[in-house]
N, C-alpha and C positions, 0 to 999 in steps of 0.2 A: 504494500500500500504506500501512495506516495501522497503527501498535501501539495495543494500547488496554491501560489499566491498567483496574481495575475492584474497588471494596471498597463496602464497606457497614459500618456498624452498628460504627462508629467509634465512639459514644457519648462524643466528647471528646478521644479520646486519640487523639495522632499517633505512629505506630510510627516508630523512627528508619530503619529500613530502607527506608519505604515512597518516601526517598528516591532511593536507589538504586533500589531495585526497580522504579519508576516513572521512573528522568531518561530514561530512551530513548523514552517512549511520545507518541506525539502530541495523545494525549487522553488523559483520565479519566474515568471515570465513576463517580460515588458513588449507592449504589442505597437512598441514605436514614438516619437515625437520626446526625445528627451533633453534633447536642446543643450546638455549639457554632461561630459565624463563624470563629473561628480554622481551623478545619478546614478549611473552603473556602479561605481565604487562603492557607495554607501549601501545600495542594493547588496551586493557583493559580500558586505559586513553580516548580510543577515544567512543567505543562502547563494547558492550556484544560481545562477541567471541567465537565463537564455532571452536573447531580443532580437527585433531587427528597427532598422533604422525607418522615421516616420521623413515625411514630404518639408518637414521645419527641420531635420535636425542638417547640422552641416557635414564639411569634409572630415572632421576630425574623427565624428562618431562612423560615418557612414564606413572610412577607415578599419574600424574595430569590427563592426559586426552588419551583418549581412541584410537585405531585402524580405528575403524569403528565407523561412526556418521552415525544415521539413525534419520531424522527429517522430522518433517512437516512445513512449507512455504506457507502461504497464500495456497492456492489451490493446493500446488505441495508436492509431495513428495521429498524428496534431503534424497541421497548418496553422504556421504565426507567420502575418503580412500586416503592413499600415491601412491599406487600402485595400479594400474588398469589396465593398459595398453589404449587404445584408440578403437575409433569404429572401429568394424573389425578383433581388436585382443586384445580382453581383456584376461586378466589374470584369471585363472581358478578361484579363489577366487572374484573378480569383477565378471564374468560372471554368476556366482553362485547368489550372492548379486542381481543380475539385474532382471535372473531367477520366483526367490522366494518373494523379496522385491515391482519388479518394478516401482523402482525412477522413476520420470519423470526431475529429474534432476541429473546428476552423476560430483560431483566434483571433481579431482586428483591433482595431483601434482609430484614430482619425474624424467618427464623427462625434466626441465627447457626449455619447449617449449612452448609458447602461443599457444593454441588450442580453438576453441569455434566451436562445431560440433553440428546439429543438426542428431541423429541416429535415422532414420527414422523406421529401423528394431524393435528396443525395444521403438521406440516412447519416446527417453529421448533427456534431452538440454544436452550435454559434454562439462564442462566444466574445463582446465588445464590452469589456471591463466600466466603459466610460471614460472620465478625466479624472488622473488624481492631480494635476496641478490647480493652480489657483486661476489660470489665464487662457479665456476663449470664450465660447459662446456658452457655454455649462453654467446653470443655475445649484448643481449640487458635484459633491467631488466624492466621484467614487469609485473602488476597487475594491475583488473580490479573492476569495479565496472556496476551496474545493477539493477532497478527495479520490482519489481515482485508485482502485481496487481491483486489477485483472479490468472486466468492463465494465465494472459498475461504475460508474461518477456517485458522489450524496456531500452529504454535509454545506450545499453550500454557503456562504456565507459572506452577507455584502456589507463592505464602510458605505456610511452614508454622509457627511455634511452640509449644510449649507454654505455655499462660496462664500 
């Protein structure tokens, strides 16, 4: 069994919480826009971190870690991208990745809206954490966390604040 934290679209800013809310988790995974190496380090403080780089971040990060994360999880396959769009309207490039790959779990990030959909068409979990930074269009800041078990997903469990 593994816990997994899971944020996005940090833009910079590290929640003090995301401490706690993340020391149990085995992994992380940041699903883009971090605008800043401090992010990944401090992340890095808590658990191993897997990311790829969001449409805001620059050369520095884009540098360190990649577009497109294609990994295995306990029983699941996982897709982490910035940009996918959501079930129903994925982005030609996601749609593609789903296509040929299929994840049975697609992580994003970029529209700073909590989402957790289950797409029953490509039989995937979608998952878009939200915003954990303070800066965008987000009226609440949020990231989640979840266990994964062989195939079972459960325990999820969302940060919620108001900006």
């Amino acid at each position: 069994m593994k816990k997994i934290g899971v944020l996005s679209d940090s833009h910079g800013y590290i929640h003090p919480e995301l401490y706690t809310f993340f020391e149990k988790c085995d992994e992380i995974w940041h699903a883009g826009d971090m605008l800043s190496d401090e992010i990944l380090y401090n992340l890095e403080t808590i658990a191993p971190v897997r990311a790829v780089y969001g449409n805001c971040d620059g050369w520095d990060i884009r540098g360190r870690i990649p577009k497109l994360q294609l990994f295995n999880c306990e029983e699941h396959k996982v897709a982490m991208m910035h940009i996918v769009g959501k079930p129903g309207h994925y982005e030609a490039e996601a749609a593609k990745i789903i296509q040929e790959e299929k994840p049975t779990i697609f992580v994003a990030g970029h529209s700073h809206i909590l989402r957790v959909i289950r797409d029953p068409q490509h039989n995937l979990l979608f998952i878009n954490p939200g915003a954990a930074g303070k800066y965008g269009i987000h009226q609440l800041i949020t990231f989640v966390r979840f266990d994964i078990n062989g195939k079972e997903i459960s325990n999820f469990d969302i940060y919620q604040e108001e900006k």
